[in-house]
PDB file of N, CA, C and O in Angstrom:
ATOM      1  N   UNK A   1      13.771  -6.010 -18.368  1.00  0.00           N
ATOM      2  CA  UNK A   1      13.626  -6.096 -16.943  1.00  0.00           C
ATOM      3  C   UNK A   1      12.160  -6.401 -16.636  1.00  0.00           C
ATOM      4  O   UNK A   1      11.226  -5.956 -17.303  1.00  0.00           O
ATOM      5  N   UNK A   2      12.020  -7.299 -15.437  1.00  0.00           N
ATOM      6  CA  UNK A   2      10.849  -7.925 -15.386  1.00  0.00           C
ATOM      7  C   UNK A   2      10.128  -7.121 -13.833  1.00  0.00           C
ATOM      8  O   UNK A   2      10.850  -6.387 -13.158  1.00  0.00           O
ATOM      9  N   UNK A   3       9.205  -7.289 -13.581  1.00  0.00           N
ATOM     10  CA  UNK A   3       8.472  -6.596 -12.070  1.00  0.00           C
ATOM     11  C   UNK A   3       8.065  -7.737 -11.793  1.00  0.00           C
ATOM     12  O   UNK A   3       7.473  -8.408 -12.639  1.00  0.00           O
ATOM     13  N   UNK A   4       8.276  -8.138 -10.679  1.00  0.00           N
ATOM     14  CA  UNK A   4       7.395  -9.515 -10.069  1.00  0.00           C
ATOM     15  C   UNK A   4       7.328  -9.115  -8.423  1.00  0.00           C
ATOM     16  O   UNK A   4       8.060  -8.418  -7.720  1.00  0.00           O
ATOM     17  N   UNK A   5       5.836 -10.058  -8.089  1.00  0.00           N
ATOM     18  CA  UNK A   5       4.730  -9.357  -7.082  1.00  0.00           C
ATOM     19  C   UNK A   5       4.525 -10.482  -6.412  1.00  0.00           C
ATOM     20  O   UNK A   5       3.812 -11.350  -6.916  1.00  0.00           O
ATOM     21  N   UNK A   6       5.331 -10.735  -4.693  1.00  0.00           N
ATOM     22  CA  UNK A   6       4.722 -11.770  -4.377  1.00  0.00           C
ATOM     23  C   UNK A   6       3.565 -11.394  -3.576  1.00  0.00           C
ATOM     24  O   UNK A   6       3.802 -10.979  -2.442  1.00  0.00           O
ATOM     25  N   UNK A   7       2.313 -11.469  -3.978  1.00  0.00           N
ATOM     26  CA  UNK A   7       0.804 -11.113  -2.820  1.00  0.00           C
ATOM     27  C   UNK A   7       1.130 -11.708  -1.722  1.00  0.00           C
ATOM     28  O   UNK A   7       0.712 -10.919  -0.875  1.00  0.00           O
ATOM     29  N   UNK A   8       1.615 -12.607  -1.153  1.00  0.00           N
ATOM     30  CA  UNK A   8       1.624 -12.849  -0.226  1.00  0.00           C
ATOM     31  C   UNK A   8       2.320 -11.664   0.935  1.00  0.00           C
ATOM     32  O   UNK A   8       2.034 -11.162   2.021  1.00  0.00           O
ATOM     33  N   UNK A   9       3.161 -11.625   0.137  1.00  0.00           N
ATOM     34  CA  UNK A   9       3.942 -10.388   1.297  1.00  0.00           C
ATOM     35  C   UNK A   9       3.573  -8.753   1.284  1.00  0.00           C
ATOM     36  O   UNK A   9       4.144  -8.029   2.099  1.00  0.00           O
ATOM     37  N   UNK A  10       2.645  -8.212   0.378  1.00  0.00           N
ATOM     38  CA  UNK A  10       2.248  -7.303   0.528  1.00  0.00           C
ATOM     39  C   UNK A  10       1.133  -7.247   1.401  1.00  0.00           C
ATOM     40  O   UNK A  10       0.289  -8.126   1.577  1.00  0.00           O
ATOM     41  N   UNK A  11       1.212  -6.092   1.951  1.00  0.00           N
ATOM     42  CA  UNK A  11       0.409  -5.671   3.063  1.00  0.00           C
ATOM     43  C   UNK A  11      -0.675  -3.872   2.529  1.00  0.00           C
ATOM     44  O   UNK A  11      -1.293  -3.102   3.264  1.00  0.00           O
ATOM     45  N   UNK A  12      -0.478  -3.838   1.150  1.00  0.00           N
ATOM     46  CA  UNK A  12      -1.274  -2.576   0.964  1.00  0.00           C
ATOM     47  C   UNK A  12      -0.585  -1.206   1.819  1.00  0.00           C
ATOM     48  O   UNK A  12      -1.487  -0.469   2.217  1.00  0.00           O
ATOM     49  N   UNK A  13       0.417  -0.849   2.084  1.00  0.00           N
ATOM     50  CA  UNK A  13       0.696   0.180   2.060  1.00  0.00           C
ATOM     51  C   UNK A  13       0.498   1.581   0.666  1.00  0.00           C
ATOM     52  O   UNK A  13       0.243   2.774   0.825  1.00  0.00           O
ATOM     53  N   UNK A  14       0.743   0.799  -0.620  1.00  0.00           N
ATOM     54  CA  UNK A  14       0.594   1.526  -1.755  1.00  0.00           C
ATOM     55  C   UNK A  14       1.660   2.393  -2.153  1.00  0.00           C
ATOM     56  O   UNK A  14       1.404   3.217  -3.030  1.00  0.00           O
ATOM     57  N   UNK A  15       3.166   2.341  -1.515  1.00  0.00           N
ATOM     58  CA  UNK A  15       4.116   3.095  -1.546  1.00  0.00           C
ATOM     59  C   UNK A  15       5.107   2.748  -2.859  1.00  0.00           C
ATOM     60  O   UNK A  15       6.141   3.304  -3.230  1.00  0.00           O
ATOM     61  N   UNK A  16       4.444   1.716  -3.357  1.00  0.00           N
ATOM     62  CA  UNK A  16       4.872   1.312  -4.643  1.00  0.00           C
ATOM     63  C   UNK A  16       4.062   2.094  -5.646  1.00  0.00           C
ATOM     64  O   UNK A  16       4.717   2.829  -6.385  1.00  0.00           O
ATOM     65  N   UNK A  17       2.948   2.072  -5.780  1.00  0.00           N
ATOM     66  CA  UNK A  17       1.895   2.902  -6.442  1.00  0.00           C
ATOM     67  C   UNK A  17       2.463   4.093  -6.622  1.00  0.00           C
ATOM     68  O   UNK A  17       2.483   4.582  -7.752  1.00  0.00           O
ATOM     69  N   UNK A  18       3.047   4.789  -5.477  1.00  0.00           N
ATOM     70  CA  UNK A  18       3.280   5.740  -5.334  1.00  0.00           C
ATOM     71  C   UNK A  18       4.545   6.641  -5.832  1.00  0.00           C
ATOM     72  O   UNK A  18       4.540   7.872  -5.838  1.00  0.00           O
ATOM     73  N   UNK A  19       5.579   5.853  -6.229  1.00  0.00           N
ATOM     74  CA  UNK A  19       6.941   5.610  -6.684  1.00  0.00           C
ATOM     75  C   UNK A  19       6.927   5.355  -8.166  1.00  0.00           C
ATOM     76  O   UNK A  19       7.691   5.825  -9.010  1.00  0.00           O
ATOM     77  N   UNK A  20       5.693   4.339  -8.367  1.00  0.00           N
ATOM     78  CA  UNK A  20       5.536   4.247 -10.464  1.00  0.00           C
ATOM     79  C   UNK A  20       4.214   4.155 -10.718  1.00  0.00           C
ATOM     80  O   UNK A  20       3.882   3.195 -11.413  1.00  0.00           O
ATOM     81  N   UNK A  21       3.294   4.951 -10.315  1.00  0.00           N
ATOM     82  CA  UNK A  21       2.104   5.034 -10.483  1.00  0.00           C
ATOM     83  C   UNK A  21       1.634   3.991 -12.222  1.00  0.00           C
ATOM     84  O   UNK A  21       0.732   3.164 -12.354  1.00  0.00           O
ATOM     85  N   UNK A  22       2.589   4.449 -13.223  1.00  0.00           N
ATOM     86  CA  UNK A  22       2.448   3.916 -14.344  1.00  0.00           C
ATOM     87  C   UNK A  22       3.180   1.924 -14.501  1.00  0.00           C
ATOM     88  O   UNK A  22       3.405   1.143 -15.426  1.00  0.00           O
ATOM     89  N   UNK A  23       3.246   1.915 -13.619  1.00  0.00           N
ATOM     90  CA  UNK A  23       3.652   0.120 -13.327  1.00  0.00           C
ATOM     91  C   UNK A  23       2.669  -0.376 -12.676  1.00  0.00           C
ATOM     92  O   UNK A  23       1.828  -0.974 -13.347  1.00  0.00           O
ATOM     93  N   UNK A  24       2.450  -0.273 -11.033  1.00  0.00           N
ATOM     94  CA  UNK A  24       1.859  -0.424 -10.406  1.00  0.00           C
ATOM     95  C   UNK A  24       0.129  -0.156 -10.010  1.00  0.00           C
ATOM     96  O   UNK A  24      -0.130   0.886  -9.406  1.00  0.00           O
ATOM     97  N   UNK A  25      -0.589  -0.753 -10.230  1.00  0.00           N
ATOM     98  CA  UNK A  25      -2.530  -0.399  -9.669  1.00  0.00           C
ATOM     99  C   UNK A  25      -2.575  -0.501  -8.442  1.00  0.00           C
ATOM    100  O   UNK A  25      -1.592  -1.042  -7.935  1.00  0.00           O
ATOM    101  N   UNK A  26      -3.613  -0.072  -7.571  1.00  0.00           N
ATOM    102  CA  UNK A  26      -3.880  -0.606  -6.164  1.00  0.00           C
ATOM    103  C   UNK A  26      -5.372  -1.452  -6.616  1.00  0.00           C
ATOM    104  O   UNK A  26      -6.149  -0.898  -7.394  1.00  0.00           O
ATOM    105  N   UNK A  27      -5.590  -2.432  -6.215  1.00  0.00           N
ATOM    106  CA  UNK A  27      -6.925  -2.851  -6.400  1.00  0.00           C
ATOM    107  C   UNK A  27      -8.004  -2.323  -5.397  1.00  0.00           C
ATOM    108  O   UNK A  27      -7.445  -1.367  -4.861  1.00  0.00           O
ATOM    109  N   UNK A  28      -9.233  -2.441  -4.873  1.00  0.00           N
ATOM    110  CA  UNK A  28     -10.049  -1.455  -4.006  1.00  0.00           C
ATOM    111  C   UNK A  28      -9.720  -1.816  -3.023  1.00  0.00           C
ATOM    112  O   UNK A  28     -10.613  -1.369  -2.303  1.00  0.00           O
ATOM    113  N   UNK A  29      -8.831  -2.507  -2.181  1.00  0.00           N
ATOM    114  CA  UNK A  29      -8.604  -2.876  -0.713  1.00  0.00           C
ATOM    115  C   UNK A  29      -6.609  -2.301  -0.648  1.00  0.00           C
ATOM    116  O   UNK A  29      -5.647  -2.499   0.095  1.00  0.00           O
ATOM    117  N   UNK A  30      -6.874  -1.616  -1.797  1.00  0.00           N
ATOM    118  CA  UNK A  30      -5.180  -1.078  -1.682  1.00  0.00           C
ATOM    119  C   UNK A  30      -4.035  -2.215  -1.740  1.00  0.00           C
ATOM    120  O   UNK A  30      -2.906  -2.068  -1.274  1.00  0.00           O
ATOM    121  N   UNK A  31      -4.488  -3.313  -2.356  1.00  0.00           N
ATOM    122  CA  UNK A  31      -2.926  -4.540  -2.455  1.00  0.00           C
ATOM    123  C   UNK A  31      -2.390  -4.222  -4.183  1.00  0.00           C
ATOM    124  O   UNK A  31      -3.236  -4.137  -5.073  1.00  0.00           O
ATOM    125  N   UNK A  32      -1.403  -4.121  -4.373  1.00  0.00           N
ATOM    126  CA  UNK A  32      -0.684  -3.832  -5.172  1.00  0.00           C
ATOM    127  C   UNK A  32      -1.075  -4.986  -6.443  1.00  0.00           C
ATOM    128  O   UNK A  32      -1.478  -6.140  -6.298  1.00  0.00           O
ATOM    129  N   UNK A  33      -0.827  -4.305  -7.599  1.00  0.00           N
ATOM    130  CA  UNK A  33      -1.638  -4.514  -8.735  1.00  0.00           C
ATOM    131  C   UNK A  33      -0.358  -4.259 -10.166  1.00  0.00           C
ATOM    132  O   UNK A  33      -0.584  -3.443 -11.059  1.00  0.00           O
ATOM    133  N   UNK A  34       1.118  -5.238 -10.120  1.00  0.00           N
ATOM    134  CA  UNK A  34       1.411  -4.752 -11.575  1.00  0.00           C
ATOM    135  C   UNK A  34       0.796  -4.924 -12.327  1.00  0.00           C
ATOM    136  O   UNK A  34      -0.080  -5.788 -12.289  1.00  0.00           O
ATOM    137  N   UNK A  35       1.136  -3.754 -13.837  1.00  0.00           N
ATOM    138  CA  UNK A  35       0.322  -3.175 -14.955  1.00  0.00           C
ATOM    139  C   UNK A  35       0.822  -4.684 -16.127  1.00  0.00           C
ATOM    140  O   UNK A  35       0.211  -5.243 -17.037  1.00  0.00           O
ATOM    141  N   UNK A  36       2.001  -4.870 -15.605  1.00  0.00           N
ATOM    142  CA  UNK A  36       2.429  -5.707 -16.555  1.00  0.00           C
ATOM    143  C   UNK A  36       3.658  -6.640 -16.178  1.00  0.00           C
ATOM    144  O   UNK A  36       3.958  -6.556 -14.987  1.00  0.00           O
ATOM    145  N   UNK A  37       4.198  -7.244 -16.701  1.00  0.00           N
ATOM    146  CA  UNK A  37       5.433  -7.847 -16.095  1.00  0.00           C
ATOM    147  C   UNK A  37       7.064  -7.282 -16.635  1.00  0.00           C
ATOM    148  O   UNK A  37       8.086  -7.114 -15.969  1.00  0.00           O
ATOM    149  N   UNK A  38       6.866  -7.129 -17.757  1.00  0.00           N
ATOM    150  CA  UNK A  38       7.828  -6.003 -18.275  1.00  0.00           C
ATOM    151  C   UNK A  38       8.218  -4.715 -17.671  1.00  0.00           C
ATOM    152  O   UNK A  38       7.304  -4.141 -17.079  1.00  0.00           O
ATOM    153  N   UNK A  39       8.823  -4.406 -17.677  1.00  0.00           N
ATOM    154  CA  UNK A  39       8.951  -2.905 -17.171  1.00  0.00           C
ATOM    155  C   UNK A  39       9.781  -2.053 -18.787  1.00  0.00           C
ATOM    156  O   UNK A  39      10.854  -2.280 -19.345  1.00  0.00           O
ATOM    157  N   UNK A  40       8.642  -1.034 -19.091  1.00  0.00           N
ATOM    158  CA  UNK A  40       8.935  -0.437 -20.186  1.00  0.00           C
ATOM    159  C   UNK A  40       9.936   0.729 -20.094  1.00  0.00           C
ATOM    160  O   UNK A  40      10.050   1.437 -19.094  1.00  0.00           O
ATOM    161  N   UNK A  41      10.832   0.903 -21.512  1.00  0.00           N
ATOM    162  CA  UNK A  41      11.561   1.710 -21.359  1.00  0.00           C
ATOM    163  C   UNK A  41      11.537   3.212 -20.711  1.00  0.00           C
ATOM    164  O   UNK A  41      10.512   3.893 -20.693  1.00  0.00           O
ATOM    165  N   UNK A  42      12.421   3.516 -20.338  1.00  0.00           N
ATOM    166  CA  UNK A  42      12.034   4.773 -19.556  1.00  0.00           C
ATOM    167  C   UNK A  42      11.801   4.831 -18.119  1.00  0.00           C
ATOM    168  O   UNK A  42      12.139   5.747 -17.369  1.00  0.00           O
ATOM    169  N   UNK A  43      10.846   3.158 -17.646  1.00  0.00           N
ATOM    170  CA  UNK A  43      10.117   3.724 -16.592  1.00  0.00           C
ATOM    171  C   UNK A  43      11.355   2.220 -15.459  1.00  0.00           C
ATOM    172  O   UNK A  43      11.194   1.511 -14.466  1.00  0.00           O
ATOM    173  N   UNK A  44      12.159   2.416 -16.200  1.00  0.00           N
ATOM    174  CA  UNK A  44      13.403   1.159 -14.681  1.00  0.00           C
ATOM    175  C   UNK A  44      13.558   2.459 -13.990  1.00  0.00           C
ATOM    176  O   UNK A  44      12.649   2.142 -13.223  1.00  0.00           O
ATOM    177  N   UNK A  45      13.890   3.632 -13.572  1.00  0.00           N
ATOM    178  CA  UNK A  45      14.042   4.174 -12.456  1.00  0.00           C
ATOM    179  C   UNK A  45      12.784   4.216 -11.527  1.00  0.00           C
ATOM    180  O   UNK A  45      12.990   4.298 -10.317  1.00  0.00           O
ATOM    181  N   UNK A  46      11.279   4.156 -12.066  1.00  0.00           N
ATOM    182  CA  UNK A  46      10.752   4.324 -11.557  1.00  0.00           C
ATOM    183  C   UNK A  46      10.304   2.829 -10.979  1.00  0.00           C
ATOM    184  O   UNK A  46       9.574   3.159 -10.044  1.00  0.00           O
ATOM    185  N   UNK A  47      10.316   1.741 -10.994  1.00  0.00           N
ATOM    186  CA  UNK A  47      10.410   0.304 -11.046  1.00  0.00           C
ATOM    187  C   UNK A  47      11.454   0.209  -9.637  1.00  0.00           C
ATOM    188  O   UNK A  47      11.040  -0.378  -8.638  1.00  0.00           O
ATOM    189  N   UNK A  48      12.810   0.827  -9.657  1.00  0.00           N
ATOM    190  CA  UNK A  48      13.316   0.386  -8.692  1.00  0.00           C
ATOM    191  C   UNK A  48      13.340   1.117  -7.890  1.00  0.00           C
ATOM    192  O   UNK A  48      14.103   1.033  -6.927  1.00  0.00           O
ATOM    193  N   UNK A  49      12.372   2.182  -8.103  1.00  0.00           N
ATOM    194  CA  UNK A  49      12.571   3.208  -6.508  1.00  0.00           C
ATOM    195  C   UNK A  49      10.920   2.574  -5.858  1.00  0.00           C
ATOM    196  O   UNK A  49      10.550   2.899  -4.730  1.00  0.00           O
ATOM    197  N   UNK A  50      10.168   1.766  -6.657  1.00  0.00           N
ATOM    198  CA  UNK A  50       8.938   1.232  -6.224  1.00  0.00           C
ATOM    199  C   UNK A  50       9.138  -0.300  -5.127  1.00  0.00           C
ATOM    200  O   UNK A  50       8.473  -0.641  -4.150  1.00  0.00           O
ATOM    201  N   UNK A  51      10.576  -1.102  -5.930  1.00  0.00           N
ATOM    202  CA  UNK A  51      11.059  -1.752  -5.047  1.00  0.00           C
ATOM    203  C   UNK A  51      11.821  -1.582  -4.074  1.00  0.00           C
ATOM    204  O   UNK A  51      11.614  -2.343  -3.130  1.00  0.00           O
ATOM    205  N   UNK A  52      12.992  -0.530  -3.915  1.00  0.00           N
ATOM    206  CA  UNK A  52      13.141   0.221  -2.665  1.00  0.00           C
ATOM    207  C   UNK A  52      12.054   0.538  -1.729  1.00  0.00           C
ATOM    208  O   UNK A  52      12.260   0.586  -0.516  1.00  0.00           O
ATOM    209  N   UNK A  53      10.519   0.828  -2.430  1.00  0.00           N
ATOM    210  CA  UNK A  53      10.134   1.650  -1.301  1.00  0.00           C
ATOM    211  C   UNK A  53       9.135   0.496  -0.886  1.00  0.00           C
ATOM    212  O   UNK A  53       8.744   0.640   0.272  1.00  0.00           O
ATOM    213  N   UNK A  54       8.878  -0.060  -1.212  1.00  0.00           N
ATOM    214  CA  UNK A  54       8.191  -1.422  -0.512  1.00  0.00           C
ATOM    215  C   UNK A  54       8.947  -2.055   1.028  1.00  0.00           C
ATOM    216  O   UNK A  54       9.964  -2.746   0.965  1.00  0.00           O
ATOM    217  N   UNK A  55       8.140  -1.626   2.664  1.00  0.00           N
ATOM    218  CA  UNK A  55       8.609  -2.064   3.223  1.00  0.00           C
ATOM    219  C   UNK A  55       8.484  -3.681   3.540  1.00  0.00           C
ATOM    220  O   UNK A  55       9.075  -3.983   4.576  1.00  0.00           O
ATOM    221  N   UNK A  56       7.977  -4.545   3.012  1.00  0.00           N
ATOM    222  CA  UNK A  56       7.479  -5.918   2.874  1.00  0.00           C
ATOM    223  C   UNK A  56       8.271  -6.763   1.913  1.00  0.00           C
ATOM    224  O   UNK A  56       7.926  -7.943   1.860  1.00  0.00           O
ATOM    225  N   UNK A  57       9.440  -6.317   1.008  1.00  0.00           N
ATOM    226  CA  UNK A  57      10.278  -6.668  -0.043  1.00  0.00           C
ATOM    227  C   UNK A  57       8.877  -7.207  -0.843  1.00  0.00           C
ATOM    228  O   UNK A  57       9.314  -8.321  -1.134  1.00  0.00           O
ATOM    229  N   UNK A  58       7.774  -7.202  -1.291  1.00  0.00           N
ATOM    230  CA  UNK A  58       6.804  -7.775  -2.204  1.00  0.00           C
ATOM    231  C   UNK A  58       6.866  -7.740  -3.631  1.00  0.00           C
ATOM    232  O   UNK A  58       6.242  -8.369  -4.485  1.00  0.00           O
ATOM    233  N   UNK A  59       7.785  -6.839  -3.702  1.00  0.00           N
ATOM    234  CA  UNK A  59       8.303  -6.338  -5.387  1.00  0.00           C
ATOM    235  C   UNK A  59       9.571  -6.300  -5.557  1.00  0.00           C
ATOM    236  O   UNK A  59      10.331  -5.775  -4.743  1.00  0.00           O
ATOM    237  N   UNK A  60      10.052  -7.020  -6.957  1.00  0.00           N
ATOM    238  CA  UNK A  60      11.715  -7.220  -6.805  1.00  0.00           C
ATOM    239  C   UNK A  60      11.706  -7.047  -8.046  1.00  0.00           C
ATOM    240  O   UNK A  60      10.606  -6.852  -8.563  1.00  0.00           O
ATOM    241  N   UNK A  61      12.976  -7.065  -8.948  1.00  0.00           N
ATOM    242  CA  UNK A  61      12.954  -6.881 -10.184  1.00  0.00           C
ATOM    243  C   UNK A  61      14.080  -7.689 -10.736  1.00  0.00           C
ATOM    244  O   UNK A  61      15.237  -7.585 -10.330  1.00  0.00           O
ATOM    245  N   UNK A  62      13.653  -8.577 -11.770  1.00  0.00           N
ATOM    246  CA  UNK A  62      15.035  -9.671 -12.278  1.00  0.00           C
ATOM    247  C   UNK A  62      14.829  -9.185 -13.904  1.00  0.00           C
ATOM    248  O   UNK A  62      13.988  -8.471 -14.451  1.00  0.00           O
ATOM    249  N   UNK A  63      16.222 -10.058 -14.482  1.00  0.00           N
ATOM    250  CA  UNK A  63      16.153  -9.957 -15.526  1.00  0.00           C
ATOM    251  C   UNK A  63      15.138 -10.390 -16.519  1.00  0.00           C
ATOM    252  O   UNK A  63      14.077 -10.625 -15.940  1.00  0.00           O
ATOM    253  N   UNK A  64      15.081 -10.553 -17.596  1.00  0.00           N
ATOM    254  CA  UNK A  64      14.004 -11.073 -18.656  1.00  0.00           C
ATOM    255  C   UNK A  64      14.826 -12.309 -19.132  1.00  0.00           C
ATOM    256  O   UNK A  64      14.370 -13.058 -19.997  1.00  0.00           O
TER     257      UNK A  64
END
């Protein structure tokens, strides 16, 4: 499973950060920062409660 980030549509809320702290960075103006494009085992629940909680849809998650 893959994490993909469109910048354009984030707005820095950080509520993704906040949901998979271990996926997601904030950079210093708070716009969302994946760690990687993979999403590692263990951490897909935390991946899709980061795309749930994004009110901007900026984070989605497809297959590999």
């Amino acid at each position: 499973m893959r994490l993909h980030l469109d910048p354009t549509s984030c707005q820095a809320y950080g509520l993704c950060h906040e949901e998979a702290p271990n996926l997601v960075d904030l950079d210093e103006w708070g716009y969302a920062q994946p760690r990687g494009t993979d999403v590692p085992p263990g951490e897909q629940a935390a991946a899709e409660a980061a795309v749930r909680a994004c009110p901007n849809a900026a984070l989605r998650l497809a297959q590999r």
